[in-house]
C-alpha positions as CSV (number, residue, x, y, z in Angstrom):
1,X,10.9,4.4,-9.3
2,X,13.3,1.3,-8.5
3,X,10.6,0.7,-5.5
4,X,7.6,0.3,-7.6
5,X,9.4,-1.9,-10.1
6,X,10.4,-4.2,-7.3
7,X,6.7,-4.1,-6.0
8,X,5.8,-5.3,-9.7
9,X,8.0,-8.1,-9.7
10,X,7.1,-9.3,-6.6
11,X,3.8,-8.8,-7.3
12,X,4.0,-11.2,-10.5
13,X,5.6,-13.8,-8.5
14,X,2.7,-14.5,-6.9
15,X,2.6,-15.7,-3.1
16,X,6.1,-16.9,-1.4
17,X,5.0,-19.8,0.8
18,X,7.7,-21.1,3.5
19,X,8.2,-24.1,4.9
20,X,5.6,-25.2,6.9
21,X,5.8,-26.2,10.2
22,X,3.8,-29.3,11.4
23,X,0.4,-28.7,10.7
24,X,1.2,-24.9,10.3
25,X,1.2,-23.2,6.6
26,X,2.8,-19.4,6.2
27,X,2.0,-17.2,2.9
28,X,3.7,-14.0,1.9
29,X,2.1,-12.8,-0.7
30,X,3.0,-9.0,-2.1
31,X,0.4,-7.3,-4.3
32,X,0.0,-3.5,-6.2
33,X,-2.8,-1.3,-5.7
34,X,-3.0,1.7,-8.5
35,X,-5.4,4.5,-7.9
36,X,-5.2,8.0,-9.2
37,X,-6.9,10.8,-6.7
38,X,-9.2,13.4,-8.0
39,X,-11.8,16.1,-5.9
40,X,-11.0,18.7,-3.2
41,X,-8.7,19.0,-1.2
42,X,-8.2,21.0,2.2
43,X,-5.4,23.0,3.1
44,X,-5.3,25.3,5.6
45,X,-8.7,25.9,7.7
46,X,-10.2,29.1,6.7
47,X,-9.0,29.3,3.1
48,X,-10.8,27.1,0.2
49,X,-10.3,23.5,-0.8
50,X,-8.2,23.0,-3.7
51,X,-8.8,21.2,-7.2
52,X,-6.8,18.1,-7.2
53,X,-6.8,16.0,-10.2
54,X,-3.8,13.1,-10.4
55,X,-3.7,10.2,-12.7
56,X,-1.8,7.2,-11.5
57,X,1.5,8.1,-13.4
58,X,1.7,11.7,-11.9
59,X,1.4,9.5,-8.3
60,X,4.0,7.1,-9.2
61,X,6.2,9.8,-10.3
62,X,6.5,11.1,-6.7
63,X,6.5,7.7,-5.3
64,X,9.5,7.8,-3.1
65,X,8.5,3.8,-1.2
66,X,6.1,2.0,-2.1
67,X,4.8,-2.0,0.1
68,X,2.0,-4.0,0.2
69,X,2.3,-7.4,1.6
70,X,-0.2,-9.9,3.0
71,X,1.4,-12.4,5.4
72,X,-0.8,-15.3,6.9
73,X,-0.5,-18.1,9.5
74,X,-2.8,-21.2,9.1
75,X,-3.2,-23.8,11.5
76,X,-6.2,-25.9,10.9
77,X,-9.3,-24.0,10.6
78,X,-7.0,-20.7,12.1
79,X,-5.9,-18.5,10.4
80,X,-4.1,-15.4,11.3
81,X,-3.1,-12.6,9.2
82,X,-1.4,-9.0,8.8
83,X,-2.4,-7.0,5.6
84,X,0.2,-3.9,5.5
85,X,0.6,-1.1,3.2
86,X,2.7,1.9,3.0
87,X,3.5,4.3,0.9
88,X,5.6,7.4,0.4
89,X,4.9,10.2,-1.4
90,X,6.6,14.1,-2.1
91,X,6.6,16.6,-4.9
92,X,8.5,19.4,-6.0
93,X,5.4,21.1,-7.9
94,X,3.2,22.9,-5.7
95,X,-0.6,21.4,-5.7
96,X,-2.9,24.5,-5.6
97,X,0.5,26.7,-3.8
98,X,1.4,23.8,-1.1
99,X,4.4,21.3,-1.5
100,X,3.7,18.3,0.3
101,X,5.1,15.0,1.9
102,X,2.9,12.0,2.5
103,X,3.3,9.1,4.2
104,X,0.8,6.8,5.0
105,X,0.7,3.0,6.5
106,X,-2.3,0.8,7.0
107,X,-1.8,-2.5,9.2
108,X,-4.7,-4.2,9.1
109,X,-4.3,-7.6,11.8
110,X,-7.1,-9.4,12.0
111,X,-7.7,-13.7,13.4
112,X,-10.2,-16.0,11.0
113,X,-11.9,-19.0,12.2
114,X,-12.6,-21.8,9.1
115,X,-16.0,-23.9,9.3
């Protein structure tokens, strides 16, 4: 819980820029995606997919971590950037007989070029 309060904080803050460098400008800019997850759900192959139906606040009460940052480099019409997320999930209900652990992270690098 105390991560996804400090995600919501730094999320309102709105981008952190640092000092720039001769003619180079950084932004670190955090941000909160909420989603729920509803449909089927494989378990184990040869048995049936599950039911799964989770609002937003039965995910974020099994958030264990929780980041999402976007960090950029711009340098004239260059721009570099990393977009990361991860989160961290567990439960101590069983979804359709299965406990379960998640943890997923998403970098997502990429280089722009500014006409």
């Amino acid at each position: 819980m105390r991560a996804a309060i400090l995600t919501l904080i730094l999320t309102l803050a709105g981008p952190l820029r640092a000092q720039s460098l001769p003619d180079w400008e950084f932004r670190l800019t955090p941000y909160l995606w909420m989603a729920g997850l509803q449909g089927q759900v494989g378990t184990v192959p040869g048995l049936p997919p599950v039911d799964v139906d989770l609002s937003f606040s039965d995910i974020l009460d099994d958030l264990e971590f929780g980041s999402m940052v976007m960090g950029s480099a711009r340098n004239g019409p260059w721009v570099i950037y990393l977009d990361t997320t991860h989160v961290q999930l567990s439960t101590t209900e069983p979804l359709g007989g299965v406990m379960f652990d998640v943890a997923q992270s998403g970098p997502t690098p990429g280089v722009t070029f500014r006409f």
